[in-house]
C-alpha positions in Angstrom: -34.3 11.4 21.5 -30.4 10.6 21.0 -29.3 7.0 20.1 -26.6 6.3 23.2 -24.5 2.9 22.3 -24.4 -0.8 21.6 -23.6 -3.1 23.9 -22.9 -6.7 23.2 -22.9 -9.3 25.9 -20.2 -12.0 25.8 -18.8 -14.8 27.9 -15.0 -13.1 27.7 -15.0 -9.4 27.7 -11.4 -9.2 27.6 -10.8 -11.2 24.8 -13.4 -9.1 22.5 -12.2 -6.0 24.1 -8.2 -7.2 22.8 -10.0 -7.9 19.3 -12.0 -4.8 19.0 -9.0 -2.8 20.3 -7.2 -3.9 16.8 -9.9 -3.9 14.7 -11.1 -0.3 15.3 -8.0 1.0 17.3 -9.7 2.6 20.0 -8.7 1.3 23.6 -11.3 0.2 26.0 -12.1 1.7 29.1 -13.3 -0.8 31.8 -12.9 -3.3 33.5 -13.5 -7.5 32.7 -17.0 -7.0 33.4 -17.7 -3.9 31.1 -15.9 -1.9 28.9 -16.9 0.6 26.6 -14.8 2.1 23.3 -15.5 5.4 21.8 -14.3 5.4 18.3 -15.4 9.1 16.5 -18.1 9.8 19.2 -20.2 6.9 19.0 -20.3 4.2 21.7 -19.5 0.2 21.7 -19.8 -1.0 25.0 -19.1 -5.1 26.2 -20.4 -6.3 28.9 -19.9 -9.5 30.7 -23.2 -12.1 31.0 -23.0 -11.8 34.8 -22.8 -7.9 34.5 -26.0 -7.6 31.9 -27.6 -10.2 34.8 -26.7 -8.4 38.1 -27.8 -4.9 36.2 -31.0 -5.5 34.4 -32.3 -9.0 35.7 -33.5 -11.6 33.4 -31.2 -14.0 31.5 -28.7 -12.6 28.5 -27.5 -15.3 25.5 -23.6 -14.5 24.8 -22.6 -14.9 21.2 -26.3 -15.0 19.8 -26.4 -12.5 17.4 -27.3 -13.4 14.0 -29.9 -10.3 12.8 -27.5 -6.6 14.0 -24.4 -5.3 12.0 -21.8 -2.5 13.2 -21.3 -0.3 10.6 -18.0 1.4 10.8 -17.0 4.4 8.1 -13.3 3.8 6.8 -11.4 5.8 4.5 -10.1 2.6 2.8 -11.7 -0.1 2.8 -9.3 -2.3 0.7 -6.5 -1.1 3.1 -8.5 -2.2 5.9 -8.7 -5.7 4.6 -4.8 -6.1 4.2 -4.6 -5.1 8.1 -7.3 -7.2 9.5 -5.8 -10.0 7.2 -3.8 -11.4 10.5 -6.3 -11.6 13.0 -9.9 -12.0 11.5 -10.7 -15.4 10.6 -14.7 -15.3 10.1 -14.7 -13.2 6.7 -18.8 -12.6 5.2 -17.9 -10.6 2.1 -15.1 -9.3 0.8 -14.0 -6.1 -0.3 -16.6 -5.1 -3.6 -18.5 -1.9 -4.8 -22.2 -1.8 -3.8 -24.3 -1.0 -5.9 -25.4 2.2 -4.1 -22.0 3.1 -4.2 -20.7 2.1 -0.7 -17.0 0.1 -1.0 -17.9 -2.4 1.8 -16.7 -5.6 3.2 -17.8 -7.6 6.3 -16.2 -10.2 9.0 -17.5 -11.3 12.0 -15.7 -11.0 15.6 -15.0 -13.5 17.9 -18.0 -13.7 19.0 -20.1 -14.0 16.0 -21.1 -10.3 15.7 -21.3 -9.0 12.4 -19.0 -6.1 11.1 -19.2 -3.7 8.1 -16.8 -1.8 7.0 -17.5 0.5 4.1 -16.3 3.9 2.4 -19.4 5.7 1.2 -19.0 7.3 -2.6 -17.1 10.6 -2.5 
């Protein structure tokens, strides 16, 4: 077994697609129903409430994620912070030193996804 991708499912998958964009500066690939990033080989894919729907059936919650995180691997963490410093508003932790000795901070996007980005010890 292989673990594929994520995908979130939001009411506006152009405006998370412009955020993640800057955030992990990867493009998207899509379209404004579903678009899918590929930063370092893994997958993060967005898709649209009425695409999740017409696919798989059943009904989808946008924005209703309060138990996942995406872990991202950065080589600076603190530098990280200064760039996101224009465009991320929802902030969880700032940068710190875990104690397992992950640098790691966390924000949330748009949509209320949370984000981790961390430098694990050398």
């Amino acid at each position: 077994m292989k673990f594929a991708y994520t995908r979130l499912i939001t009411d506006d998958v152009g405006s998370l697609a412009a955020f993640y964009e800057r955030v992990i500066g990867t493009p998207a690939h899509g379209d404004d129903q579903y678009v899918e990033f590929r930063p370092g080989g893994a997958i993060l894919a967005l898709a649209s409430r009425k695409a999740a729907e017409f696919m798989h059936g059943g009904s989808w919650s946008a924005a209703a994620n309060r138990s996942a995180i995406l872990e991202f691997s950065v080589e600076d963490v603190d530098a990280e912070r200064e760039r996101l410093e224009g465009f991320v508003t929802d902030w969880i932790q700032e940068p710190r030193d875990m104690p397992w000795g992950n640098r790691s901070m966390l924000f949330r996007d748009p949509d209320g996804n949370a984000i981790n980005f961390f430098k694990p010890p050398a």
